[in-house]
N, C-alpha and C positions, 0 to 999 in steps of 0.2 A: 569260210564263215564258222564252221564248225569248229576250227582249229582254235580260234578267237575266243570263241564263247566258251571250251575246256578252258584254257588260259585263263580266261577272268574268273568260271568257276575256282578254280584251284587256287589263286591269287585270292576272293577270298572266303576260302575255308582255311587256309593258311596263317590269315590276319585273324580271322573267328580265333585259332588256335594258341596262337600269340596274346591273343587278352585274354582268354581263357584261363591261359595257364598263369599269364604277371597278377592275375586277381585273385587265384589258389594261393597264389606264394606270400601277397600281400598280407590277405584272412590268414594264412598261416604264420606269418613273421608276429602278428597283432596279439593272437592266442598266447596263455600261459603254457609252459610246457604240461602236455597229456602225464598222468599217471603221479598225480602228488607233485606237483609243480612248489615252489616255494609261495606261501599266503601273509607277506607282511604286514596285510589287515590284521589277521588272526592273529599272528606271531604279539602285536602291536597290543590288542585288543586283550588277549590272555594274560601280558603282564606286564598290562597298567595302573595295577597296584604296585607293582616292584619298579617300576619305572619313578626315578627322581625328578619330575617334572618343575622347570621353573615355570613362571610366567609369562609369556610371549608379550613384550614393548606393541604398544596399541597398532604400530605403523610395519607389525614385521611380516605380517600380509598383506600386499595392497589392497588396497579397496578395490582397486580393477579385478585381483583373483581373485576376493571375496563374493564378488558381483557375477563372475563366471564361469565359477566353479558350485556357485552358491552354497558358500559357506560364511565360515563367520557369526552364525545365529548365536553364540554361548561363548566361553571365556576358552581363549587361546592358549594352549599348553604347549613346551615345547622342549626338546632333547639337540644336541649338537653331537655329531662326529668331531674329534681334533680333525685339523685340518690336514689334506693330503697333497701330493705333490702327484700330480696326472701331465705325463708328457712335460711341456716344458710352464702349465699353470699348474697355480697354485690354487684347490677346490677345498670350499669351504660346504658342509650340508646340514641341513637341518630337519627335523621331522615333526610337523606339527600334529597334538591333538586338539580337536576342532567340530562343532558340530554347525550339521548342514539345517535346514529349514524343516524338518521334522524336529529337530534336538536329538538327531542321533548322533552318535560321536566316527567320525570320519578323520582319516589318514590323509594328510599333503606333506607334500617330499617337497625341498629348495636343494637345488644345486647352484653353488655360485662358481664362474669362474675368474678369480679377482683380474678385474679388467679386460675382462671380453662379455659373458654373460649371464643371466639367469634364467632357469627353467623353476616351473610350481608343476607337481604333478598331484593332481587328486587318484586317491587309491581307492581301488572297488573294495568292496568287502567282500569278494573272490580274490582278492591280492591283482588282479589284470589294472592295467593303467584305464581309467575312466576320462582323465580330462588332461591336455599338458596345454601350459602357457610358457612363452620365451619372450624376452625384450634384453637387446643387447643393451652393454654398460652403456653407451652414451644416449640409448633412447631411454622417453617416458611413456611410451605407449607398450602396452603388452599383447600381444599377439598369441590367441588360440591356434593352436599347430594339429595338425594329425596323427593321430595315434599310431598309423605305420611309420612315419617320418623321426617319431621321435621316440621309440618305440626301444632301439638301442642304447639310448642315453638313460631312459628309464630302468632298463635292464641293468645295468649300470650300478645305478641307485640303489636299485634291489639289491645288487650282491654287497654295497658297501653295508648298506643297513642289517642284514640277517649277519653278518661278521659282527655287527655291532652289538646287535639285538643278542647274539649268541652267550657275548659277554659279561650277559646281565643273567645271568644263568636259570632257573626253572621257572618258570610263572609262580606268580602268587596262590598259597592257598586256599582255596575257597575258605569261606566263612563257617561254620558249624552252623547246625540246622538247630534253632530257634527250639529247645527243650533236651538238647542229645546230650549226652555225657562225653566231658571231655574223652580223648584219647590216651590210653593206659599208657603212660612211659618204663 
């Protein structure tokens, strides 16, 4: 009897150990990298005056990610990537500025991949992914996904956009303070 009851002890502190550790890994895949990780809020936010923003077409958020992501409260801005060639599609991205139900100005990422699918990612203002949506090409419904699940495609995103963002070169400089003399040249 005693042989039994070791055996199921052990079987399960063994399972305890097992989701112990796929929930470390999960919390840790989700986190931005520790010690200066890359902030494409900030990066976004710093120089969106030097950013040549058009006007984002009424329909180029849906209403479904505007509703659950809750954004869309203010006027749509928006920047395109030329489009790249990933594996054997062809990905198009876009980066919208957009504010949420305060009228703060908030960060969503679009990744298309022509003919298979779309992701929306809303961006924290710590640069960490806050919310991701996906609906493949032939559906009309959009689907809230999980932030470990999509977590890599996001990562993704990030590294196209700071290459991009890189190419638009220093932030804008702030405005002169309201009495100050200009700057000696």
């Amino acid at each position: 009897m005693k042989s039994a009851q070791r055996r199921l002890f052990l079987l399960i502190a063994g399972a305890s150990l097992v989701v112990m550790a796929s929930q470390t890994y999960v919390r840790a895949q989700a986190k931005p990298a520790a010690g200066g990780g890359y902030n494409l809020s900030k990066e976004v936010m710093d120089k969106k005056g030097a950013i040549v923003w058009k006007a984002a077409p009424a329909n180029a958020i849906p209403q479904d990610i505007c509703t659950m992501f809750a954004v869309c409260s203010g006027p749509n801005k928006l920047i395109a990537l030329p489009k790249a060639t990933e594996g054997a599609s062809v990905v198009g991205r876009g980066l919208f500025l957009t504010q949420d139900a305060k009228h703060s100005d908030v960060v969503v990422l679009e990744r298309q991949s022509l003919g298979q699918d779309t992701y929306f990612f809303l961006v924290s203002a710590d640069g960490s992914l806050a919310k991701a949506a996906y609906a493949q090409v032939t559906s009309t419904s959009w689907q809230l996904m999980g932030n470990a699940l999509s977590q890599p495609t996001f990562q993704k995103e990030t590294a196209a956009w700071q290459k991009g963002l890189a190419k638009l070169g220093a932030p804008a400089a702030p405005a002169p303070a309201a009495g100050a003399a200009p700057a000696a040249q």
